[in-house]
C-alpha positions in Angstrom: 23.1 -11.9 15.3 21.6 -15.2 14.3 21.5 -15.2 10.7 19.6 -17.8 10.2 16.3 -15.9 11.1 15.0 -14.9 8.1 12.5 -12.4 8.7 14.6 -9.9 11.0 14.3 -7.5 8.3 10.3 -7.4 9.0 10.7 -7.7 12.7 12.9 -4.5 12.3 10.9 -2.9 10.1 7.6 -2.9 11.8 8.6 -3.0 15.0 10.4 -0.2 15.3 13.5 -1.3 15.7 15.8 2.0 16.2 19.1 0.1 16.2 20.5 -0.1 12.9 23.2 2.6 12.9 24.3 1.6 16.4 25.1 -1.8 17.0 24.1 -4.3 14.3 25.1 -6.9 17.1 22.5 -6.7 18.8 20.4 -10.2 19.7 17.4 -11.3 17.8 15.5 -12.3 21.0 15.4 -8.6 21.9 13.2 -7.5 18.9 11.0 -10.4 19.3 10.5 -10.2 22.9 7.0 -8.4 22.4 4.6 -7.3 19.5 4.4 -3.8 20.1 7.1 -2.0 19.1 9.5 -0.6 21.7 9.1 2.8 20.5 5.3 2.2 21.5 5.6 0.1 25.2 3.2 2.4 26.7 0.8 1.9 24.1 0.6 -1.8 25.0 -1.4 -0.8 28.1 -3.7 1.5 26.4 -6.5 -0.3 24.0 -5.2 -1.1 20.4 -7.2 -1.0 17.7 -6.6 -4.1 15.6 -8.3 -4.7 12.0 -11.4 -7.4 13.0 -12.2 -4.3 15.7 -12.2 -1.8 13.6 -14.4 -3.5 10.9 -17.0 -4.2 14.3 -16.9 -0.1 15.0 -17.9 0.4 11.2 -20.5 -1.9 11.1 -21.8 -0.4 14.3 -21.3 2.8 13.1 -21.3 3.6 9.7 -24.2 5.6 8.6 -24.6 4.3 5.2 -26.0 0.8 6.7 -28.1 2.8 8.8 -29.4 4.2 5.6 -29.7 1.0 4.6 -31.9 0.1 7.4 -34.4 2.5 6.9 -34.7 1.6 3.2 -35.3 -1.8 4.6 -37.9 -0.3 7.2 -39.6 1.7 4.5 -40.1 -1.5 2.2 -41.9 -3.2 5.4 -44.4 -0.2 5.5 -44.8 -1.0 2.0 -45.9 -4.6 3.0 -48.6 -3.2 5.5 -49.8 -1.0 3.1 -50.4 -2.8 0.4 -52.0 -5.4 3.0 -54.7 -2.8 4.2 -55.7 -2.3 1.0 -57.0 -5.5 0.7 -59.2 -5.1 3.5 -62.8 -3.1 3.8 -62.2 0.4 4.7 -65.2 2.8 6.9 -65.4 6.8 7.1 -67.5 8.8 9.2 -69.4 11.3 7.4 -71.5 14.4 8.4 -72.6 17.0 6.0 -74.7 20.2 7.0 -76.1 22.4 4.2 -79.1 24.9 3.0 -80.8 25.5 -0.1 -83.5 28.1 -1.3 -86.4 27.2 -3.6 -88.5 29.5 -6.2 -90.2 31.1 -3.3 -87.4 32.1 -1.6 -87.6 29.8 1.3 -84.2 28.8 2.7 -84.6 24.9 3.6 -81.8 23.2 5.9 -80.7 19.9 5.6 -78.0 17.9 7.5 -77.2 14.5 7.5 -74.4 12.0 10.1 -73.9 8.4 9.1 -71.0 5.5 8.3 -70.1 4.8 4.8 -68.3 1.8 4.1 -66.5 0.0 1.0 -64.7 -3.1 0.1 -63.0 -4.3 -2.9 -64.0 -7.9 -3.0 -62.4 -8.4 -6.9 -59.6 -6.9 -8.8 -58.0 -9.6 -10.7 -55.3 -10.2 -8.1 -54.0 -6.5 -8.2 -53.3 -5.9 -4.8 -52.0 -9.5 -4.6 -49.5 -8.9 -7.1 -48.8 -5.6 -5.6 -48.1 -7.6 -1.9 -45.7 -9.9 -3.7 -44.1 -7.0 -5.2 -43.4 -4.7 -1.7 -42.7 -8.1 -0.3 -39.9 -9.0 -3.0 -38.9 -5.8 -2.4 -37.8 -5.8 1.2 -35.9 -8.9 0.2 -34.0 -6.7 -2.0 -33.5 -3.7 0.1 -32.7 -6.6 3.0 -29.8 -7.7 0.4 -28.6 -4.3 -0.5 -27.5 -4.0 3.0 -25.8 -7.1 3.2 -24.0 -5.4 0.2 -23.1 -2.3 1.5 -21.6 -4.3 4.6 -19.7 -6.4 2.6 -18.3 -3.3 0.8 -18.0 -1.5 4.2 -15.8 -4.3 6.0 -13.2 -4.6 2.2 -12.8 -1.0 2.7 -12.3 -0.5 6.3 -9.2 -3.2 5.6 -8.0 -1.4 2.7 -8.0 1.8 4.9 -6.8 0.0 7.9 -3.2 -1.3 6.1 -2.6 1.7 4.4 -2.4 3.6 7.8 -0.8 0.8 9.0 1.8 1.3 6.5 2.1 4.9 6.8 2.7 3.6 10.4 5.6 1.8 9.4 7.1 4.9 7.3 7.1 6.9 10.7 8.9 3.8 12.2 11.5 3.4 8.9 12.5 7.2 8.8 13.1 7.4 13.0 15.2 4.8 12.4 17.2 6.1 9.8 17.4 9.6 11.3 18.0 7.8 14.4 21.3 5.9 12.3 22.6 9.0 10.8 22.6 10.8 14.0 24.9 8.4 15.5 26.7 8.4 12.5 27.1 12.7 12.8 28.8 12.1 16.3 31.1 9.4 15.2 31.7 12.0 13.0 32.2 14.9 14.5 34.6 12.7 17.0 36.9 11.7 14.2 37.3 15.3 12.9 38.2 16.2 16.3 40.7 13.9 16.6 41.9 14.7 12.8 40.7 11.2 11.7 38.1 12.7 9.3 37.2 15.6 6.9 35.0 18.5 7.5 33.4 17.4 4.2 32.4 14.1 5.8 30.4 16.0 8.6 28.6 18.6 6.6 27.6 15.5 4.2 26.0 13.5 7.1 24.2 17.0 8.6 22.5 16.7 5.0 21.2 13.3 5.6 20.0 13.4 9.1 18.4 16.8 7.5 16.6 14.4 4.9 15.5 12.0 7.3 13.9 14.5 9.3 12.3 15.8 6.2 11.1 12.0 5.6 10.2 11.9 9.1 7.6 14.2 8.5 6.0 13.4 5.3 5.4 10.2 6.9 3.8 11.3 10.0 1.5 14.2 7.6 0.5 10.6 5.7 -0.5 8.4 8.7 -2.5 11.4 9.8 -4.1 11.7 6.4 -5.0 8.1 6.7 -6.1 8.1 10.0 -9.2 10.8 9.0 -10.3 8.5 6.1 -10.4 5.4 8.5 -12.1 7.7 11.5 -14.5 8.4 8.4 -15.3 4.6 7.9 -15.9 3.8 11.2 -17.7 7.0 12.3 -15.5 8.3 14.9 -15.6 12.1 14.4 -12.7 13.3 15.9 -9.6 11.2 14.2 -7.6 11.9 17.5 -10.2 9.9 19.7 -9.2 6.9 17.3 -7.2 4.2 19.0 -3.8 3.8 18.4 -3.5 1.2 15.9 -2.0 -2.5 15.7 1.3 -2.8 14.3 1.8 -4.8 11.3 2.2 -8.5 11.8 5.7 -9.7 12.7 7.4 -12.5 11.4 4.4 -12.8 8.7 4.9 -15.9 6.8 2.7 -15.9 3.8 -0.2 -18.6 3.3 0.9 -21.5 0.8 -3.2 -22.5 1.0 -4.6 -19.0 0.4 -2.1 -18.4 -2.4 -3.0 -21.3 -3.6 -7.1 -21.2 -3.4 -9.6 -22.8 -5.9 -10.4 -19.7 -8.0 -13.1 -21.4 -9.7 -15.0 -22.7 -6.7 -14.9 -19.4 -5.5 -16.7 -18.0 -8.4 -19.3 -20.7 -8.1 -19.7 -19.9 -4.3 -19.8 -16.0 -5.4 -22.3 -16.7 -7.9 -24.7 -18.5 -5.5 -23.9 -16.6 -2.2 -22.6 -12.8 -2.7 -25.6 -10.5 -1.8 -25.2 -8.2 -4.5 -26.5 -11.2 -6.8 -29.1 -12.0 -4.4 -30.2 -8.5 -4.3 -30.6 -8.9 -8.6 -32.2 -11.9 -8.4 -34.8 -10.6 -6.0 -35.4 -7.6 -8.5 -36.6 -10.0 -11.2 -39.2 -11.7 -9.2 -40.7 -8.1 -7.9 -40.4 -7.2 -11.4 -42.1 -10.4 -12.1 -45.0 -9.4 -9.8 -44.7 -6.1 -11.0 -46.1 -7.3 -14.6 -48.9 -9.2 -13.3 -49.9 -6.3 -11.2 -50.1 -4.0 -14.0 -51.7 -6.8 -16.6 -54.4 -7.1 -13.7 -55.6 -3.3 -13.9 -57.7 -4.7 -17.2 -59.9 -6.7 -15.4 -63.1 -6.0 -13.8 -63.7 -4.7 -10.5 -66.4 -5.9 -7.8 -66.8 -3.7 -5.1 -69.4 -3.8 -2.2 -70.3 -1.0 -0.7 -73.3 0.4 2.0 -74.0 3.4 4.4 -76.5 3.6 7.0 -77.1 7.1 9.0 -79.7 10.1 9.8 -80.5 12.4 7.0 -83.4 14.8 7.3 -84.3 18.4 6.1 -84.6 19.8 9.5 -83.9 18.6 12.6 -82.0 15.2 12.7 -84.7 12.2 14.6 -84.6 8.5 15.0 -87.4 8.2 12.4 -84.9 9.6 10.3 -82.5 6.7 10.0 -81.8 4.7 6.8 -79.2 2.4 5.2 -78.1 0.9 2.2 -75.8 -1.6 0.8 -74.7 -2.5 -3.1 -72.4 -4.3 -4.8 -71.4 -2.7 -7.9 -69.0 -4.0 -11.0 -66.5 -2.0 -13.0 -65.0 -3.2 -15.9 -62.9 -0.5 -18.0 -62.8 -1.3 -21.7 -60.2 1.4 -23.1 -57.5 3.9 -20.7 -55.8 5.0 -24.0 -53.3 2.2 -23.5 -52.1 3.0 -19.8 -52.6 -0.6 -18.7 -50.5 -1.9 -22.2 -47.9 0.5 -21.5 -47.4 -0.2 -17.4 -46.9 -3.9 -18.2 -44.3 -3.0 -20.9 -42.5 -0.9 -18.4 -42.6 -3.9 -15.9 -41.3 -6.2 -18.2 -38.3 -4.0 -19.5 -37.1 -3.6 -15.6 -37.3 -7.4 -15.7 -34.9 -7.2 -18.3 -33.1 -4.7 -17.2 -32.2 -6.8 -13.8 -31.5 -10.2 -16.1 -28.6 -8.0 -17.7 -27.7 -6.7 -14.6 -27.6 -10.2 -12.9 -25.4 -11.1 -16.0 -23.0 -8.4 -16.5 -22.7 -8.8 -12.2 -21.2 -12.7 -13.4 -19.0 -11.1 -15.2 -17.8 -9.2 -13.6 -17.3 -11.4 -10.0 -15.4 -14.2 -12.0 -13.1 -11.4 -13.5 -12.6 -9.7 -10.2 -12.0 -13.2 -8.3 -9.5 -14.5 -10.4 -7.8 -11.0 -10.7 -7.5 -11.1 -7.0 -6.6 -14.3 -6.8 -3.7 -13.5 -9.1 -3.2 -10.3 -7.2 -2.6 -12.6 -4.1 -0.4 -15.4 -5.3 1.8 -11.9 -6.7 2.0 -10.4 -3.4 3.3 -13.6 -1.6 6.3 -14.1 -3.5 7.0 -10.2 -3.3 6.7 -10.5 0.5 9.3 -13.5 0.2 11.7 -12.0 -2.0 11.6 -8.6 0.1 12.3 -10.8 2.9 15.7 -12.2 1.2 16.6 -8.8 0.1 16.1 -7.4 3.4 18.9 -9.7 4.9 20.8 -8.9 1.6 20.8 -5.4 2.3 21.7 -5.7 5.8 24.8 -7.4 5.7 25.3 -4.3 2.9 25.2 -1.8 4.8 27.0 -3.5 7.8 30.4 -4.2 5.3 29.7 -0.6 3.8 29.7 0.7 7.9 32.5 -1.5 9.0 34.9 -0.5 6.1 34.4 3.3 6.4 34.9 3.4 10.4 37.9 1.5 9.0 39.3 3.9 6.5 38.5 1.8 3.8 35.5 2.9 1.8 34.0 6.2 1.2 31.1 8.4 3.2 29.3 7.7 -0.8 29.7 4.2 -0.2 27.6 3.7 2.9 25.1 6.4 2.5 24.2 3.9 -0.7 23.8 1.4 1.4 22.0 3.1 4.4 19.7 4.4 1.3 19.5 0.5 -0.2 18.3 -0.7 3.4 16.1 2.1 4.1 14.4 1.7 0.4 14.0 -2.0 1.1 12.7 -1.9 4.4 10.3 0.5 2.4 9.4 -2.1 0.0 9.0 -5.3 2.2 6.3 -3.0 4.4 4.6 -2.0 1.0 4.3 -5.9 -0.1 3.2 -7.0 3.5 1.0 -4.1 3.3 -0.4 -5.2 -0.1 -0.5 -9.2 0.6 -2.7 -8.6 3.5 -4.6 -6.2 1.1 -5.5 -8.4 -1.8 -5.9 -11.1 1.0 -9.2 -9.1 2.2 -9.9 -8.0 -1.4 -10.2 -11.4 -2.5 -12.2 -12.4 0.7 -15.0 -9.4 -0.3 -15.1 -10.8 -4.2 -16.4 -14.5 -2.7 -18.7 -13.2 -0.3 -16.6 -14.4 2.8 -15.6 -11.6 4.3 -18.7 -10.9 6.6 -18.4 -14.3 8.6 -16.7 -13.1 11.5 -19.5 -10.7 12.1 -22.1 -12.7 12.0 -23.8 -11.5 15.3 -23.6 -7.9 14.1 -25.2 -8.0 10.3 -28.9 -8.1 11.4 -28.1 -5.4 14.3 -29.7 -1.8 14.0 -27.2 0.9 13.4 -26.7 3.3 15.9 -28.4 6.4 15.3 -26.8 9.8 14.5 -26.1 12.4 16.8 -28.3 15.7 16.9 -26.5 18.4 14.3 -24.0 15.5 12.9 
């Protein structure tokens, strides 16, 4: 084998390389020769569900946006109401009634006619109130941007950790597959009288454990299947795609390792719609106070009727219409108008803390995950070296027991090292890839491959679902 190609150890490891206890001859070119792992050819035929598709399906899917949606529907009805109310409004009205006087005598009287009013002056109520439904679609508009932005870090949070249990089921095949071979070899060389019976019953126990492995992993990756099916509202977890393997030959990124934290925060600060969505709250809250400091000033409303009103029978002589304009001005509501502004102003402040607790908190979370990412490349690195460490272990450890000269103790050791290690370097790629997306989601970046898709109505629900 080339030695030289240092990351054989991933292309093994999550590629599902079954070859380690067999031949640790074998070429290079072999395991590179496709990215789907030979345990999986078929699958490269089928449709495989990589991470950038999966985040599509959820933000297709996902019934919290479409939640989301209809909050932002339900603030534009708030728009149109609060427009009609700034424009005349006209009823119908018919009445039909009796009435006795002293004498006895029952006298009927009916009337039919329009009635109309209009609020011509209210010191700018129903204009503040416009700005305020107005402001808030903005911020329902932005809460959705939010819950996207959440939405797409966790469908990649949930996406590698299945991809990893993925890699467990391909690390414990392998190693059942190596201790296996190793049971034969085994069994030969007691036959032949080359070997104890202690030897063989020892390796029984091993391929016993990596069965048992076998199966934890494969009870995992289904666990995390359901909570990715979950994300991206597919019902059934079994109708979910088989998904891509982990990237071989993953080289780290010296520039994303290496990013401008605090131009990140600045970008955050200005761009992330969960600030937006704040900073839309103060200005409705804004309007909010000058609607409710509007509600003490007077009131000019102009109204008229015209119609038939008679005692008897209802004739054309009968018609008659009127028209007034009439002013109201309260002068004391027991302080309802004093204490609605003070509520408006406190949710004003209430956002302002909120926008600056938010700051706070995105400049501690970006530089943590900035941190968090610089960590996880050098542990993807160093897992690397120990990989090919480990390897050429666990080939001595093989070659000197065939040989006589080192114990069954010795190489199950280093069969466990390698295993263990191909263990870690999938957790670290796993976790690089991880805080890569986590760090994306804290700057606000992460929803500019899906541009087309963040403005897109949610699909609706099924019946009983």
């Amino acid at each position: 084998m080339n030695k030289r190609i240092t990351l054989t150890g991933l292309a093994f490891c999550l590629a599902v390389v079954p070859a380690w206890g067999k031949d640790d001859a074998k070429p290079q070119a072999d395991a590179d020769k496709t990215a789907v792992s030979p345990a999986s050819a078929a699958e490269s035929k089928a449709k495989i569900l990589d991470l950038q598709a999966a985040q599509r399906l959820a933000l297709k899917g996902n019934p919290g946006i479409g939640a989301a949606q209809a909050r932002i529907e339900q603030a534009k009805a708030k728009i149109k109401q609060a427009i009609a109310s700034q424009q005349p409004s006209l009823d119908a009205a018919a009445n039909v009634g009796a009435q006795s006087n002293k004498d006895g005598d029952i006298n009927e009287n009916s009337s039919v006619g329009l009635q109309g009013s209009w609020l011509m002056f209210d010191g700018h109520a129903r204009k503040f109130q416009q700005e305020q439904a107005e402001q808030g679609e903005k911020v329902s508009a932005a809460a959705k941007r939010n819950s996207q932005r959440l939405l797409v870090a966790a469908v990649a949070d949930a996406f590698y950790n299945a991809q990893l249990a993925r890699t467990s089921i391909d690390i414990a095949t392998a190693d059942q597959e190596f201790y296996e071979q190793q049971l034969k070899d085994a069994q030969h060389r007691f036959d032949a009288g080359a070997s104890s019976w202690g030897d063989v019953l020892n390796i029984r126990v091993q391929v016993n454990t990596a069965k048992n492995s076998l199966i934890n992993a494969k009870r995992q990756y289904e666990a995390a299947r359901y909570g990715l099916a979950a994300l991206l509202a597919v019902v059934e977890a079994a109708a979910l795609p088989e998904l891509a393997a982990l990237e071989q030959n993953f080289v780290p990124s010296e520039e994303e390792s290496a990013a401008d934290t605090e131009a990140m925060i600045r970008e955050a600060l200005k761009n992330r719609p969960d600030m937006k969505r704040l900073a839309w709250q103060i200005k409705a809250a804004e309007a909010g106070i000058n609607a409710a400091e509007a509600q003490s000033a007077p009131k000019v409303r102009l109204s008229g009727q015209a119609g038939l009103v008679s005692q008897e029978e209802l004739l054309p002589e009968d018609f008659g219409a009127s028209l007034a304009l009439g002013l109201t001005w309260n002068l004391y509501s027991g302080g309802a108008v004093e204490a609605a502004a003070l509520e408006a102003r406190q949710g004003k402040r209430e956002a302002a803390y909120s926008r600056a607790d938010l700051s706070n908190s995105i400049a501690a979370e970006i530089r943590q995950d900035a941190a968090l990412l610089t960590a996880a490349a050098k542990q993807v690195r160093l897992q690397q070296e120990s990989v090919e460490l480990v390897k050429e272990n666990r080939k001595l450890a093989k070659n000197e027991y065939e040989a006589g000269a080192a114990s069954l103790t010795r190489l199950n050791e280093a069969q466990r090292d390698l295993t263990a290690t191909y263990g870690r370097l999938a957790q670290a790629v796993a976790g690089y890839h991880q805080a890569r997306h986590q760090l994306l989601s804290a700057a606000g970046k992460n929803l500019e491959p899906f541009a087309d898709l963040l403005d897109a109505k949610v699909q609706e629900p099924k019946a009983g679902k």
